[in-house]
C-alpha positions in Angstrom: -20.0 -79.8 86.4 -19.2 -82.4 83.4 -21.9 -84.3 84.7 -24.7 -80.9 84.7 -23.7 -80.2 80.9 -26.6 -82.0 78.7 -24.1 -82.2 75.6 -21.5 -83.6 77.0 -23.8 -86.5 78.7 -25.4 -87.4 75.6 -22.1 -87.7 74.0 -21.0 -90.3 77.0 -24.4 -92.1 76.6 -23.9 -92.5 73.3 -20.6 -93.8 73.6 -21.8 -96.3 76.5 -24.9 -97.6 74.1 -22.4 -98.2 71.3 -20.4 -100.4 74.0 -23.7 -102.3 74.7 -24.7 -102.2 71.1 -21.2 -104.1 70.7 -20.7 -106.8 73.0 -17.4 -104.9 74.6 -16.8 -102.7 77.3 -12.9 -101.5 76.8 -10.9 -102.4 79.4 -9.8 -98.6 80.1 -13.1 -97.9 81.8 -12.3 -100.8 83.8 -9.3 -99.7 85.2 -9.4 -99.3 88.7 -6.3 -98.1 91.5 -6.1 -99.5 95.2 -4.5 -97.5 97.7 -3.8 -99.6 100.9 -3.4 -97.3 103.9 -1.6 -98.2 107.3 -4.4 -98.1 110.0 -3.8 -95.8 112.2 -1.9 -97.7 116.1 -1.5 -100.6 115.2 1.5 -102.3 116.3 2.9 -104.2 114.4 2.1 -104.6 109.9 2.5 -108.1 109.5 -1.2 -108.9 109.1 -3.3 -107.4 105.6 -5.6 -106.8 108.9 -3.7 -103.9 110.1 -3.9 -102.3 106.4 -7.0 -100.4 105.0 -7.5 -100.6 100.9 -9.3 -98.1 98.9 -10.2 -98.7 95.1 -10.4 -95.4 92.4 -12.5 -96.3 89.7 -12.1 -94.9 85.8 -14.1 -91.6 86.2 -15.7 -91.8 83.2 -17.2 -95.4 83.8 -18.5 -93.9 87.4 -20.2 -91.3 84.9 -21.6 -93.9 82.8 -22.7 -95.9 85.6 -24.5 -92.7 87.2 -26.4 -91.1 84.2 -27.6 -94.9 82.7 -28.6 -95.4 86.6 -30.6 -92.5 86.5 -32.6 -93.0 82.9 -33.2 -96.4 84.0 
């Protein structure tokens, strides 16, 4: 829905062009979480082969990156 609201996107494009304007992207948008997840009958968890990691990027840099994808 954030993304459908035309406001709200110019706001973040404007907030994303004063970042390139800049030089500096703050490190908050960079923030990312893994999640490693057991895969699922394996026997034994001694190898980072038996484990399944999955990274959650910032939200609003995956808006940024969307909307300037798009006007590109």
């Amino acid at each position: 829905m954030i993304i459908k609201d035309e406001e709200y996107i110019t706001k973040l494009i404007n907030i994303a062009n004063a970042c390139i304007n800049l030089g500096h992207w703050p490190s908050h948008f960079k923030m990312l979480t893994t999640v490693v997840i057991p895969k699922l009958n394996k026997t034994s968890y001694d190898s980072p082969k038996s484990f399944c990691s999955i990274v959650l990027l910032n939200t609003i840099d995956k808006l940024f990156k969307k909307k300037i994808g798009k006007r590109l």
